[in-house]
C-alpha positions in Angstrom: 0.0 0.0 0.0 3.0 2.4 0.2 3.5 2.9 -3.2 -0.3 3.5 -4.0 0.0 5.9 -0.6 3.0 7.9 -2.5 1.0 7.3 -5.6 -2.3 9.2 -4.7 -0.1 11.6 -2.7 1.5 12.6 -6.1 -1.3 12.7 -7.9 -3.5 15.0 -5.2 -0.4 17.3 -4.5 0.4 17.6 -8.2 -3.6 17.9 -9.3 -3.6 21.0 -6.5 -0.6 22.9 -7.3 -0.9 22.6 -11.2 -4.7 23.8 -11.4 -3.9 26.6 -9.0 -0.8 27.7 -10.6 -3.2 27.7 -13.7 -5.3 30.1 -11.7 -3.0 32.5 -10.4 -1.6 33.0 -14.2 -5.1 33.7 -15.3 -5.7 36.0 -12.2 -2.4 37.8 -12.6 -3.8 39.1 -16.4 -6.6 39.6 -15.6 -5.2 41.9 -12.8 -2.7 43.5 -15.1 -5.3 44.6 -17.4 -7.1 46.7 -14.9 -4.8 47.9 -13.6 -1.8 48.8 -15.6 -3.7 53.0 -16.4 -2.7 53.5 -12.7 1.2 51.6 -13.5 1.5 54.1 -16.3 -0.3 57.2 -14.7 1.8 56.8 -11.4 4.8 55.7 -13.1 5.7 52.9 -11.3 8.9 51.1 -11.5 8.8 47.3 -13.5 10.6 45.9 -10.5 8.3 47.1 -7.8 5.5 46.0 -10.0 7.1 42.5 -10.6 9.0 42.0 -6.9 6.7 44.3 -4.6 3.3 43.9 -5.6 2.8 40.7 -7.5 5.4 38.4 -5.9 2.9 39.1 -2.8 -0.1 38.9 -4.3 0.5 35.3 -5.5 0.2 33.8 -1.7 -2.8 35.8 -1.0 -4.8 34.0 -4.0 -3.4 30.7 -4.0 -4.7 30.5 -0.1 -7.9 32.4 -1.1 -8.9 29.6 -3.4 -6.8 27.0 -1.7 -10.1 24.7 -0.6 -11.9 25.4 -3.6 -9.1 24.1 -5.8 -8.4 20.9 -2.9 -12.0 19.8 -3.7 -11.8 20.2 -7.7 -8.1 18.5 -7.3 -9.6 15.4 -5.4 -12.8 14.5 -7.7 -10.4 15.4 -11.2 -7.7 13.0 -10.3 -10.1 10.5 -8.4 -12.7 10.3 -11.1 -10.1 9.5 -13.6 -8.9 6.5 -11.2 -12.5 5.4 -10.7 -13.1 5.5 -14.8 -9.4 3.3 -15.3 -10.9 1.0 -12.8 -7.8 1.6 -10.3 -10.1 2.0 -7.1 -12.0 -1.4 -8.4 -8.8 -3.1 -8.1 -7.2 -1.6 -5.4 -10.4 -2.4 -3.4 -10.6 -6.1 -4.3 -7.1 -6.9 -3.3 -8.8 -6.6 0.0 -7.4 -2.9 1.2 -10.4 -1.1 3.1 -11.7 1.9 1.9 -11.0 3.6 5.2 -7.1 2.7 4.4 -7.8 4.0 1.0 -8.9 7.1 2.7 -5.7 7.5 4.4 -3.0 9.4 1.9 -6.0 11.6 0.8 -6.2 12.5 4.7 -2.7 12.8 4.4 -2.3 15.3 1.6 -5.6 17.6 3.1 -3.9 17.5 6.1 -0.4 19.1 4.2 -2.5 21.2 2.4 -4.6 22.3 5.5 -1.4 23.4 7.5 0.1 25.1 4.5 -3.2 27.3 3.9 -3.0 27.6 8.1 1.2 28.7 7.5 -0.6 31.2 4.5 -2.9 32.9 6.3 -1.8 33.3 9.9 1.9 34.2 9.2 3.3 34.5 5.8 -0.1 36.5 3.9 0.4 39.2 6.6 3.9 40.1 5.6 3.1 39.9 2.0 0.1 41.9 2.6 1.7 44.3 4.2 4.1 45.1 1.2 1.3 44.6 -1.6 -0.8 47.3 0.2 1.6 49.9 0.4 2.8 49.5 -2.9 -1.1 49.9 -3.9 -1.4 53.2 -1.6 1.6 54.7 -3.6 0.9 53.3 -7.0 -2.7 52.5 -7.0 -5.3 53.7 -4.6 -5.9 57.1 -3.4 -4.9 57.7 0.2 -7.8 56.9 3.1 -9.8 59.6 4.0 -11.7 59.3 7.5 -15.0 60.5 6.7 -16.5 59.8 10.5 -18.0 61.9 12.9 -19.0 62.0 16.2 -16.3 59.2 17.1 -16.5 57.8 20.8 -13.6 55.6 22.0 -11.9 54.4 25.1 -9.0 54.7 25.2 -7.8 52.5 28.3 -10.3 51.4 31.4 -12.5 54.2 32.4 -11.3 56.9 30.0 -13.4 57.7 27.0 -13.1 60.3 24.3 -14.9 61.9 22.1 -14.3 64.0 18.6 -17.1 65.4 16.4 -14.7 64.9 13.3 -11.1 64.0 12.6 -8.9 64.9 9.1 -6.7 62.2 8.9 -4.9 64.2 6.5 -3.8 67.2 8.4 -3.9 64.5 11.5 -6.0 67.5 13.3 -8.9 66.9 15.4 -12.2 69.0 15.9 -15.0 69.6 19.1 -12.2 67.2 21.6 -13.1 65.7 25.4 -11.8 63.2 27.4 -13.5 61.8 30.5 -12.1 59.9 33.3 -14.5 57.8 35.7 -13.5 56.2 39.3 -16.2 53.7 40.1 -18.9 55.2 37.5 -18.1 58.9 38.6 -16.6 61.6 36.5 -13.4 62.9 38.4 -12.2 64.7 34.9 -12.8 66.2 32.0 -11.3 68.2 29.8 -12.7 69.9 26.5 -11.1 71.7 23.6 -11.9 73.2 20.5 -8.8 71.7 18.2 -6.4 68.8 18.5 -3.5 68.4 16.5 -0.6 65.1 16.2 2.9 66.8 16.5 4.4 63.6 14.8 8.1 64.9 15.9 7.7 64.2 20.0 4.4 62.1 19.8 2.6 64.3 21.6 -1.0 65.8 21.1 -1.7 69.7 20.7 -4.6 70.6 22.8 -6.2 74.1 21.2 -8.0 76.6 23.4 -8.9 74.1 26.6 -10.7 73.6 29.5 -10.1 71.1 32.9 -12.6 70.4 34.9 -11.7 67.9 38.3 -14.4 66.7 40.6 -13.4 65.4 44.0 -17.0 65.0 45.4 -18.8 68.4 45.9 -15.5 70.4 45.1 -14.7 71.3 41.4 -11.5 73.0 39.8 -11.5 74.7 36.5 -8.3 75.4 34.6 -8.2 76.9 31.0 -5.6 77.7 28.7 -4.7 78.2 25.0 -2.5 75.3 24.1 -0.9 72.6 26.0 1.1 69.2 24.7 0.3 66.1 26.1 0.5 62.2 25.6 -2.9 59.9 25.2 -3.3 56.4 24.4 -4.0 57.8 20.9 -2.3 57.2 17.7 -3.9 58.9 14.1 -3.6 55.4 12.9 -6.5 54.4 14.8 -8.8 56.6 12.9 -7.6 55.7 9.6 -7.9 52.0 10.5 -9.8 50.0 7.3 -11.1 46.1 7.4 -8.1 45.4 5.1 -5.4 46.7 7.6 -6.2 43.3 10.0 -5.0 41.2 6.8 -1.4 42.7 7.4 -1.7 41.3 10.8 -0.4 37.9 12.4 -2.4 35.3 14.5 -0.8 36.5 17.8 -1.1 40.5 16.6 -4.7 39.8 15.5 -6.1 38.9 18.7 -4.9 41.3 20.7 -6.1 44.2 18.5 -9.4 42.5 18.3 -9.0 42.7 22.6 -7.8 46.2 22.3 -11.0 47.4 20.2 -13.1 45.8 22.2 -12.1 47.9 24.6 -12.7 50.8 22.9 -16.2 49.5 22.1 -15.5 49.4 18.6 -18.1 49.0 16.1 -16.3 46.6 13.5 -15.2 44.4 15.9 -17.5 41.6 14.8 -15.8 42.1 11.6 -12.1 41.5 13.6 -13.7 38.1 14.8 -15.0 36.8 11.6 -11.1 37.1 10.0 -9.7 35.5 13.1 -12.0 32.4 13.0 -11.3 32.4 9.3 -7.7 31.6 9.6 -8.9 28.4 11.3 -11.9 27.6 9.8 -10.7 27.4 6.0 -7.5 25.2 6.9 -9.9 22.8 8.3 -12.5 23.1 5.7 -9.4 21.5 3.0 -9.9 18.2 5.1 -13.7 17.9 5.0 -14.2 18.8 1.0 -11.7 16.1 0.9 -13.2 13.6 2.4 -16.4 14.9 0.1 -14.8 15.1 -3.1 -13.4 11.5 -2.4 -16.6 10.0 -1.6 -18.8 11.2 -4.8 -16.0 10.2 -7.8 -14.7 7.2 -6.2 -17.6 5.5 -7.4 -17.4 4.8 -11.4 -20.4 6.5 -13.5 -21.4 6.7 -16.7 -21.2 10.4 -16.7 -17.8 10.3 -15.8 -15.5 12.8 -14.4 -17.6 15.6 -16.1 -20.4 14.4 -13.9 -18.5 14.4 -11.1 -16.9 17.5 -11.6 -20.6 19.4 -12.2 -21.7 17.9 -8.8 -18.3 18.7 -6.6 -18.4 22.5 -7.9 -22.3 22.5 -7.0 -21.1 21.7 -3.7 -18.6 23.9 -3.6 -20.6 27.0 -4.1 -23.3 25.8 -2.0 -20.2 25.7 0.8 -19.1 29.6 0.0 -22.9 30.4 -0.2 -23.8 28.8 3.8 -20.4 30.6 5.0 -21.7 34.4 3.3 -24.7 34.1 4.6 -23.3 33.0 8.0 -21.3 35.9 8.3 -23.5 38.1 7.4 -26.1 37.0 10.0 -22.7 37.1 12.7 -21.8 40.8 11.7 -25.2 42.3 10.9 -27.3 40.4 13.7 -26.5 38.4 16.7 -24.8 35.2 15.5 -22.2 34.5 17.2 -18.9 35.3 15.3 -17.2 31.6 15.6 -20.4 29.7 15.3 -20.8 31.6 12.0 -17.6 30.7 10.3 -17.6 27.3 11.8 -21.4 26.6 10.5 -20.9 25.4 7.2 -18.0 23.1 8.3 -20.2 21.6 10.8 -23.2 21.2 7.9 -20.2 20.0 5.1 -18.8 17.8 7.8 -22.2 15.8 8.0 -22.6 15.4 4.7 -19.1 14.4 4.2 -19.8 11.4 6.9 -23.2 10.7 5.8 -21.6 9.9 2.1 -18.6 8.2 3.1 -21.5 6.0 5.0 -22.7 5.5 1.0 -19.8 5.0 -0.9 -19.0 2.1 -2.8 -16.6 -0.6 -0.9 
């Protein structure tokens, strides 16, 4: 059985990596067409273009359609063994089909810690260079369009700002509030902040201080005054495509430091972090799928079989969108969300393992 093990292992890793290398050429054109008026406009430089943007943006795709590919991989290649009667005999020389089942396990399980390498550590690097090649040579700078932002910014201080240019990094309408067991023990208000990005240091414009201490209340105003706050500009300009530069480990704890601050996106944080292990596990059960519908020999063939596995591939991405949307836009819980169609796909993949021919 060890040769059929390195024999299926060969044809499942080689099946993968050739269809999505397909892919990624297609995608790279297709990519290069739309956007080589902004190459020519900005006049960026054939070896950023080559080395900085689309050496990176290679990872990000191949894990992006990583499971997608697995599946179509697994019923190409098995179908093809099924129609040259290799599973029939492989089978009646009396090797279980659980044992058959094994280097397919095998190679998901490769696959499903390469797309877990992809996504948690190596796609956050490459990220991080592809997206500031974009802001330079590509997209228009970020411009922070909200008002009336409330934050806190560590336990029991809050701020608020009625607006915030992100490009002069000055701040309008500004207070900050300090509470001592639900009590306000300080405020202070002022009309204008401004980053001094040389000493780190906030410029507070034309301000008042107000400190309670029970019944008694001090009032201190001045015209400008420097001082440091949990506060960086970065935080206002932060977009759902910044967490993809992040790590595993640097994920979570912004996602803990927003909650903090009672952000509003922050079921948005969770979905991307359950992501990272959802999908890597998802490469295992489509596997087990895919295996179960073409190792059975049809008269339709591997175009039957083919039809079928991408039918249940898009029912997969359809469950998981409509998932997430019910976790981010109503009350589902984040995890459960990502984790749902798994759970469903997981079923199924037992319930026609239960089925297949043995």
């Amino acid at each position: 059985m060890k040769k059929i093990d390195i024999y299926i292992i060969k044809k499942f890793l080689g099946t993968f990596f050739f269809a999505i290398s397909l892919l990624i050429v297609i995608v790279v054109v297709f990519d290069i067409s739309e956007k080589i008026d902004d190459f020519i406009e900005k006049e960026a430089p054939l070896k950023k273009i080559l080395f900085s943007y689309y050496l990176n943006f290679i990872p990000y795709f191949v894990n992006l359609f990583s499971y997608l590919f697995t599946f179509i991989a697994v019923i190409f290649f098995t179908s093809k063994m099924a129609s040259d009667s290799e599973i029939i005999a492989i089978l009646s020389s009396g090797i279980s089909f659980k044992r058959f089942l094994v280097p397919y396990i095998i190679s998901a399980i490769i696959l499903g810690f390469m797309s877990f390498y992809l996504a948690n550590f190596l796609i956050p690097r490459t990220n991080q260079k592809m997206m500031t090649f974009e802001k330079i040579y590509v997209k228009n700078p970020h411009r922070n369009r909200d008002i009336n932002i409330h934050m806190q910014i560590s336990q029991g201080t809050f701020i608020y700002l009625e607006s915030y240019n992100n490009v002069t990094d000055v701040g309008n309408k500004f207070s900050l509030e300090n509470f001592e067991n639900n009590k306000l023990v300080y405020k202070l208000s002022s009309e204008r902040i401004i980053w001094d990005s040389i000493t780190g240091k906030w410029k507070i414009k034309n301000y008042t201080i107000r400190t309670l201490d029970g019944f008694d209340e001090k009032i201190i105003k001045g015209k400008e005054m420097d001082t440091l706050l949990n506060l960086h500009p970065r935080e206002f300009t932060l977009i759902i495509d910044d967490i993809k530069t992040m790590n595993f480990s640097e994920l979570r704890a912004f996602i803990e430091k927003e909650r903090l601050k009672g952000t509003k996106n922050i079921k948005d944080y969770e979905v991307e972090k359950h992501k990272r292990i959802a999908f890597p596990f998802a490469t295992i059960v489509l596997t087990l799928i895919g295996v179960s519908i073409s190792s059975r020999k049809s008269r339709g063939g591997i175009g039957m079989h083919l039809g079928l596995g991408i039918g249940i591939t898009f029912s997969f991405i359809f469950f998981l969108q409509v998932s997430t949307v019910f976790a981010t836009r109503g009350s589902l819980s984040p995890g459960l969300s990502v984790w749902i169609p798994n759970i469903i796909f997981g079923i199924l993949a037992l319930f026609l393992l239960r089925i297949a021919p043995k």
